[in-house]
GUKOLSE-850837 format. One record per atom (N, C-alpha, C): residue number from 0; residue in three letters; chain; atom name; z negated, y negated, x. Coordinates in steps of 0.1 Angstrom, whole numbers, plus 5000, padded with zeros to 4 digits. Example, Ala and Ser with C-alpha at 12.3 -4.5 7.8 and 13.67 -1.06 7.14 Angstrom:
2
0, ALA, A, N, 4922, 5057, 5132
0, ALA, A, CA, 4922, 5045, 5123
0, ALA, A, C, 4922, 5033, 5132
1, SER, A, N, 4929, 5022, 5128
1, SER, A, CA, 4929, 5011, 5137
1, SER, A, C, 4921, 5000, 5129
This chain:
115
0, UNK, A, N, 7494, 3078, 1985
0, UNK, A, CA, 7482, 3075, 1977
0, UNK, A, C, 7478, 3061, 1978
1, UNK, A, N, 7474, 3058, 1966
1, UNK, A, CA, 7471, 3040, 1966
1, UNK, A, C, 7460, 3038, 1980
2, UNK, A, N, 7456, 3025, 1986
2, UNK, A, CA, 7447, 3025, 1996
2, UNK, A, C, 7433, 3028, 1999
3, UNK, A, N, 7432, 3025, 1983
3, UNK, A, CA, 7411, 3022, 1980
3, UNK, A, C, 7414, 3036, 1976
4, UNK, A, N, 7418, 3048, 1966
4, UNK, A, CA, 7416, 3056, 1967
4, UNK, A, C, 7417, 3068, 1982
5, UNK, A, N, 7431, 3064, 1993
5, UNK, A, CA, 7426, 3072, 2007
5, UNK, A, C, 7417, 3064, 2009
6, UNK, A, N, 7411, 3055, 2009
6, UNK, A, CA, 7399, 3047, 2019
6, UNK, A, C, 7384, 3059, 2016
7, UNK, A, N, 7386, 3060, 1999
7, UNK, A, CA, 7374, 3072, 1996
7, UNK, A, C, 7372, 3084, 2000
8, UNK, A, N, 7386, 3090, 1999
8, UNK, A, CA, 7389, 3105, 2006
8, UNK, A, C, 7382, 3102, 2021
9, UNK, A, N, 7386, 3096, 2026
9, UNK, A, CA, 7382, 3096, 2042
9, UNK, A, C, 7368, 3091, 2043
10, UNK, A, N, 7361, 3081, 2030
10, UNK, A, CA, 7350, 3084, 2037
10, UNK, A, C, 7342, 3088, 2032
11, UNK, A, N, 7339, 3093, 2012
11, UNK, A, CA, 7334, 3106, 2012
11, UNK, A, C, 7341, 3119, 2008
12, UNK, A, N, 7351, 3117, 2004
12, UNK, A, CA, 7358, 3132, 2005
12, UNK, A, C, 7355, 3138, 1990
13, UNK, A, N, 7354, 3130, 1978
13, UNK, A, CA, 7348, 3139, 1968
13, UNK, A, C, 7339, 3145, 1964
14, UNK, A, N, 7331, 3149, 1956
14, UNK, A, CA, 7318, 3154, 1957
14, UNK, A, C, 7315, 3153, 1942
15, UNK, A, N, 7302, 3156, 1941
15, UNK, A, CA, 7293, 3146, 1927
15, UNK, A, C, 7291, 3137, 1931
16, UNK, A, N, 7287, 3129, 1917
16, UNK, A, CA, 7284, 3116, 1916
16, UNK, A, C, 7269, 3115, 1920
17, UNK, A, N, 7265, 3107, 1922
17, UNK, A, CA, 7248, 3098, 1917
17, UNK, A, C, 7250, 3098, 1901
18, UNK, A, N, 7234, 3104, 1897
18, UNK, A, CA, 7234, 3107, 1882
18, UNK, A, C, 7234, 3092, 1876
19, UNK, A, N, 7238, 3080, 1880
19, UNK, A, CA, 7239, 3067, 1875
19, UNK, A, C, 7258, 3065, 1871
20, UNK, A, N, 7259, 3073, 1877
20, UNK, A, CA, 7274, 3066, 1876
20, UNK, A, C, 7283, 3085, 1871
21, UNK, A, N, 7274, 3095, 1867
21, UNK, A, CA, 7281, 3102, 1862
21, UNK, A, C, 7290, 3101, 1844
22, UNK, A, N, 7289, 3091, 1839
22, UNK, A, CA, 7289, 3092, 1825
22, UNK, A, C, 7298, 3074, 1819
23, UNK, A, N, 7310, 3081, 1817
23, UNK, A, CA, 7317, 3064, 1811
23, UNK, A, C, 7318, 3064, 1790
24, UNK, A, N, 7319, 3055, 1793
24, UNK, A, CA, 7322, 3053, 1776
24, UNK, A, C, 7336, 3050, 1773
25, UNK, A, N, 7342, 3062, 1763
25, UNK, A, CA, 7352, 3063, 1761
25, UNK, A, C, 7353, 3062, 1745
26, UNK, A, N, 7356, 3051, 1743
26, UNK, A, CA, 7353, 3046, 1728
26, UNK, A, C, 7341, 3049, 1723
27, UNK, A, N, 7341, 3057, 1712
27, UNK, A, CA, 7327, 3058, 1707
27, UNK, A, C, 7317, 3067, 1717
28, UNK, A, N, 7324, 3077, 1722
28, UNK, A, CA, 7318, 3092, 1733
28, UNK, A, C, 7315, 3084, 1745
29, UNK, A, N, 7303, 3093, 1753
29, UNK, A, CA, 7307, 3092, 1767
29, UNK, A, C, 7307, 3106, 1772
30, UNK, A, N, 7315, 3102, 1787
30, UNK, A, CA, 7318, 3110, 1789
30, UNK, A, C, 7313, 3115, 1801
31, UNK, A, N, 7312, 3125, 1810
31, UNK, A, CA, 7301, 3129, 1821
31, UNK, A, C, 7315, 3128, 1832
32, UNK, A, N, 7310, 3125, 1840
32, UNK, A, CA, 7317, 3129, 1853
32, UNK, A, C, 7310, 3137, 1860
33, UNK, A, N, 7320, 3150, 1866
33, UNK, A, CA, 7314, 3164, 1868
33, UNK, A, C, 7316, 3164, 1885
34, UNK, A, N, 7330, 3160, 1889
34, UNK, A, CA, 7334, 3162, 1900
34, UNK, A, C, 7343, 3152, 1904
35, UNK, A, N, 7343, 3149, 1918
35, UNK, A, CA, 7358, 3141, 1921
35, UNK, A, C, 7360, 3149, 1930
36, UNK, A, N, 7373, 3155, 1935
36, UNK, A, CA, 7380, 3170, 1940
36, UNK, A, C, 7378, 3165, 1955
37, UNK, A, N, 7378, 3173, 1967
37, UNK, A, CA, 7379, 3168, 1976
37, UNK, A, C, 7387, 3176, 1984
38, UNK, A, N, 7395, 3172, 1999
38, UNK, A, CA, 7401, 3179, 2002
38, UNK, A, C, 7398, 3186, 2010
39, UNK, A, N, 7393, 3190, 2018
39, UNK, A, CA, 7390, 3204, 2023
39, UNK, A, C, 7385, 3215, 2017
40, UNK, A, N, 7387, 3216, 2003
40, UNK, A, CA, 7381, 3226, 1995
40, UNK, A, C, 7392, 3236, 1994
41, UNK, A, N, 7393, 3248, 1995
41, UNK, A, CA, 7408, 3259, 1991
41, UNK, A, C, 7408, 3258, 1980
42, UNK, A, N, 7419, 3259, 1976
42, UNK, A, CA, 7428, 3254, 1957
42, UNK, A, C, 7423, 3239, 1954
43, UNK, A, N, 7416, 3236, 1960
43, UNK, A, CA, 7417, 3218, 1955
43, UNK, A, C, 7432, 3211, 1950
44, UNK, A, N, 7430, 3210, 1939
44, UNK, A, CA, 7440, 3200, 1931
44, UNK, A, C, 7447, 3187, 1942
45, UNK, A, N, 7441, 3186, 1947
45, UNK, A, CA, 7447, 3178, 1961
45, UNK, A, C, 7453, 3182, 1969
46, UNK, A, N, 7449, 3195, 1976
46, UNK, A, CA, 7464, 3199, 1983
46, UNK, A, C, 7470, 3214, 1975
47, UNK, A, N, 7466, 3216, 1967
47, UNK, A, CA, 7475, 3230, 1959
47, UNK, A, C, 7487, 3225, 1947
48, UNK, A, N, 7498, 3229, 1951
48, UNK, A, CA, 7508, 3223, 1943
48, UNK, A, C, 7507, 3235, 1929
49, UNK, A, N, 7507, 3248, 1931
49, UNK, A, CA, 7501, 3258, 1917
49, UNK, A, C, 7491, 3252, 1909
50, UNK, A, N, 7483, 3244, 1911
50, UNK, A, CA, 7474, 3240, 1905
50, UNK, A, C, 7478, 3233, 1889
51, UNK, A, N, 7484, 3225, 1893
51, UNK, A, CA, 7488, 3214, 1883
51, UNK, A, C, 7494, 3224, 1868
52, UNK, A, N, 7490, 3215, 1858
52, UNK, A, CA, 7488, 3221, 1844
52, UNK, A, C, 7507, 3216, 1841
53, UNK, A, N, 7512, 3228, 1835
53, UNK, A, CA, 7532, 3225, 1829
53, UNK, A, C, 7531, 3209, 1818
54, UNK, A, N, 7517, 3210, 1814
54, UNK, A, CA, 7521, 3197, 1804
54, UNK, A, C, 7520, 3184, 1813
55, UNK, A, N, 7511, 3184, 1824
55, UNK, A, CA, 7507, 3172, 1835
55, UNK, A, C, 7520, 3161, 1836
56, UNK, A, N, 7522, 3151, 1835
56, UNK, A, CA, 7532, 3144, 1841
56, UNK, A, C, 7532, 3143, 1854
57, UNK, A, N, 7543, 3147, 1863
57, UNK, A, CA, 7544, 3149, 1878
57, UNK, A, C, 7537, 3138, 1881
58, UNK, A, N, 7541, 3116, 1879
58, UNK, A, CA, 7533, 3107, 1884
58, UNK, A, C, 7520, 3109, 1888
59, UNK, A, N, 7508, 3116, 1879
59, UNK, A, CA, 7496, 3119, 1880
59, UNK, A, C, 7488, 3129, 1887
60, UNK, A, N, 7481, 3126, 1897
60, UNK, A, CA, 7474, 3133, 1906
60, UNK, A, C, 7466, 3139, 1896
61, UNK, A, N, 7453, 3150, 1893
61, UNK, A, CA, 7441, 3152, 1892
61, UNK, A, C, 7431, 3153, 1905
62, UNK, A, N, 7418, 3139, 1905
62, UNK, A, CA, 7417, 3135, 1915
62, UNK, A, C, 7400, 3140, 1908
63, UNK, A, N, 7398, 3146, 1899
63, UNK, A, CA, 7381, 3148, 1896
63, UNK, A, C, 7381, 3156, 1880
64, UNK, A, N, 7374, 3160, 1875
64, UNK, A, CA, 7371, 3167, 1863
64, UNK, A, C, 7358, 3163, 1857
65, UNK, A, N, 7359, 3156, 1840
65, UNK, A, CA, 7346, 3153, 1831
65, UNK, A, C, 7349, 3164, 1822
66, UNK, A, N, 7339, 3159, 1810
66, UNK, A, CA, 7339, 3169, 1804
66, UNK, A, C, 7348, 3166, 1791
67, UNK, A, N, 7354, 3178, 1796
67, UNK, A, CA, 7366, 3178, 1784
67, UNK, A, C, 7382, 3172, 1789
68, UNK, A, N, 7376, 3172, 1799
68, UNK, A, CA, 7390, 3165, 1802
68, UNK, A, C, 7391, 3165, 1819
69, UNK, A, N, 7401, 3160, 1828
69, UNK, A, CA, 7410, 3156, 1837
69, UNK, A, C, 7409, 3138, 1840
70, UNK, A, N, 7403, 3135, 1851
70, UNK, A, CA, 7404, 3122, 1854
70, UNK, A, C, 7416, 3124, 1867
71, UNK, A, N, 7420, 3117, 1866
71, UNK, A, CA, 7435, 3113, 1873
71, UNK, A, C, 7442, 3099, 1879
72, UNK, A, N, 7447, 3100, 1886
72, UNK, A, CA, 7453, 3090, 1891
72, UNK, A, C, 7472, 3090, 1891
73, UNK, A, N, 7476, 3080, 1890
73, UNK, A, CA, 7490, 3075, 1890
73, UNK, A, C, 7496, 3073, 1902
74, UNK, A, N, 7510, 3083, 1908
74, UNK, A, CA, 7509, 3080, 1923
74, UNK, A, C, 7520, 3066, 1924
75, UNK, A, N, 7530, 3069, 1910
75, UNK, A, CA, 7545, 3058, 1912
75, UNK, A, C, 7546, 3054, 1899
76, UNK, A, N, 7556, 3044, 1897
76, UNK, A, CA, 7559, 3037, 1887
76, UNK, A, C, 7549, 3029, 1883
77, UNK, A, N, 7553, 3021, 1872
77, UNK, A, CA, 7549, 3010, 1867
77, UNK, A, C, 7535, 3007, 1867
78, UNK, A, N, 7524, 3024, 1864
78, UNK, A, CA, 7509, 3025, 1865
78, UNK, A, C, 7505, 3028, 1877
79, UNK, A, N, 7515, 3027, 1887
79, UNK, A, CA, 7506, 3030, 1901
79, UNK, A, C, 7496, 3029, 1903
80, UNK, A, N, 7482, 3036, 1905
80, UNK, A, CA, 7471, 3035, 1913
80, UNK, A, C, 7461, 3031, 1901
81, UNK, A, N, 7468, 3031, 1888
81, UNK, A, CA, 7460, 3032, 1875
81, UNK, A, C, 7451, 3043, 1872
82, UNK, A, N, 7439, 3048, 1869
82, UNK, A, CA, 7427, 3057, 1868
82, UNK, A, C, 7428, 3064, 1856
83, UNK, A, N, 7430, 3075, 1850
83, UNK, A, CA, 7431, 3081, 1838
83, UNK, A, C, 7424, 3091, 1830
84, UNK, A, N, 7422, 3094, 1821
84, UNK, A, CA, 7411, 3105, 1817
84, UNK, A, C, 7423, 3110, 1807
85, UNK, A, N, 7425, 3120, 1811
85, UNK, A, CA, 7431, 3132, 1802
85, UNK, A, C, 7428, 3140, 1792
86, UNK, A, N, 7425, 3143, 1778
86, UNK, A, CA, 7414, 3149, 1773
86, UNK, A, C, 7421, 3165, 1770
87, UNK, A, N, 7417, 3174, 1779
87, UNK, A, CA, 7423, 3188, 1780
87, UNK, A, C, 7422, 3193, 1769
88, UNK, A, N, 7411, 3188, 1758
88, UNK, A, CA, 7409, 3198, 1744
88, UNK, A, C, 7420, 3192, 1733
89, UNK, A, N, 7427, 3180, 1741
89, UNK, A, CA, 7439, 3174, 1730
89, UNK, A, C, 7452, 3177, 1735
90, UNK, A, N, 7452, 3180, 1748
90, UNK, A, CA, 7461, 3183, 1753
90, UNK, A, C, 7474, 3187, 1747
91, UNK, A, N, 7485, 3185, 1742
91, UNK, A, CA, 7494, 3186, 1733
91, UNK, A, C, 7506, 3193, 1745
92, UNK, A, N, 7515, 3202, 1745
92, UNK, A, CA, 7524, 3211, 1756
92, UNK, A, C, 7538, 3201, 1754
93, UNK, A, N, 7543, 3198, 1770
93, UNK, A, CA, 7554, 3191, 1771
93, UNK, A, C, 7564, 3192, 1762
94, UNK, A, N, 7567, 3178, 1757
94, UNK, A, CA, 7579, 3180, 1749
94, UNK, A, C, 7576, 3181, 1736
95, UNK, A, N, 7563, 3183, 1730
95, UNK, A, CA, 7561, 3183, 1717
95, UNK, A, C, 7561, 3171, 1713
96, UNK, A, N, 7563, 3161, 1717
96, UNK, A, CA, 7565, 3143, 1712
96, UNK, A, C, 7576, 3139, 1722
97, UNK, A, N, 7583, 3137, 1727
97, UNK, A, CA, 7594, 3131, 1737
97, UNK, A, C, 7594, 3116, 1731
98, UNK, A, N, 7592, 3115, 1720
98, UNK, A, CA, 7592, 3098, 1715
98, UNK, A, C, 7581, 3090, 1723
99, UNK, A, N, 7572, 3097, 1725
99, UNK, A, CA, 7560, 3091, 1734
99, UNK, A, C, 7559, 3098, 1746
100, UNK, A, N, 7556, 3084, 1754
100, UNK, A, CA, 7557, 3080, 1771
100, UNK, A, C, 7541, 3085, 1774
101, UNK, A, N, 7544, 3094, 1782
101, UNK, A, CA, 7526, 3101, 1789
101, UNK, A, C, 7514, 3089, 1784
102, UNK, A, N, 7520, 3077, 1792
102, UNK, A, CA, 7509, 3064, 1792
102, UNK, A, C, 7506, 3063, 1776
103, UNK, A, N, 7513, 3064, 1767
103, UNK, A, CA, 7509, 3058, 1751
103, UNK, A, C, 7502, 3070, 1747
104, UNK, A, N, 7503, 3081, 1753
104, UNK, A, CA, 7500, 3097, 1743
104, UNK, A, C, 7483, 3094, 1741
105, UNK, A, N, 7476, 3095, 1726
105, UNK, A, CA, 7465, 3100, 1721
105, UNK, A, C, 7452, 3104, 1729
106, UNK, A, N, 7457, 3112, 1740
106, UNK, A, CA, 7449, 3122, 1743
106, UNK, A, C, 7452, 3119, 1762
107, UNK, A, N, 7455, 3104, 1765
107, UNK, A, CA, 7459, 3102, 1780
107, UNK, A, C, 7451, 3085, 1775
108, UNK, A, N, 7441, 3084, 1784
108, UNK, A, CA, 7433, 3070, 1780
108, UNK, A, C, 7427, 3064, 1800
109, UNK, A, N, 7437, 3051, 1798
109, UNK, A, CA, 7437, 3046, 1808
109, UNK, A, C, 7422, 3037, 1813
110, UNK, A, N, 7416, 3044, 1822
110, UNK, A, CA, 7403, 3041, 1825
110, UNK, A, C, 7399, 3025, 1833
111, UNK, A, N, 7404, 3028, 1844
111, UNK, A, CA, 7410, 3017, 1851
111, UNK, A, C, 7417, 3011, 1863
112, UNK, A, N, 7426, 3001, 1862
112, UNK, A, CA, 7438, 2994, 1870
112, UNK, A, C, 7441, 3002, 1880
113, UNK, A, N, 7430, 3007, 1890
113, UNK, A, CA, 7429, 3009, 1902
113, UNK, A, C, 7414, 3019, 1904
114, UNK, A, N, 7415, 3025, 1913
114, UNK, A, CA, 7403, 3032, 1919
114, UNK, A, C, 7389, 3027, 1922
């Protein structure tokens, strides 16, 4: 895992937000931040490998949940340690586009660089 994101895990571990920083703007929408996953929870997306959705691209952790969607993180390649919002109600099933790379797909919108 990139560093600033273990630096968070270890020192708050996930949780809710402060109602200041629950909500980003994603083009015209905003969007709520509901959860950042933490790990000592049982079935946490962070240590349950059953968890993960067949369309998810393996690179991407799910590291929290807004509405409507999957915030995520990039563990390798090119977008390492890049921040993502996945929108679960666009979600399209692997393989229905192969011409398009996870990072360019519609419905996968790069939040920011880093954690």
């Amino acid at each position: 895992m990139p560093d600033d994101y273990r630096a968070f895990l270890l020192a708050v571990n996930g949780g809710r937000t402060a109602k200041t920083h629950r909500q980003f703007k994603l083009g015209r929408e905003m969007v709520a931040l509901n959860q950042l996953h933490a790990l000592d929870v049982p079935g946490s997306p962070l240590t349950s490998d059953g968890w993960r959705p067949a369309w998810m691209p393996k690179q991407l952790l799910s590291i929290g949940s807004a509405s409507g969607g999957i915030i995520a993180i990039c563990l390798r390649g090119e977008h390492a340690g890049s921040i993502w919002y996945l929108d679960t109600m666009d979600a399209r099933p692997s393989g229905s586009n192969p011409r398009v790379a996870w990072h360019d797909r519609r419905d996968f919108t790069k939040l920011a660089p880093s954690f």
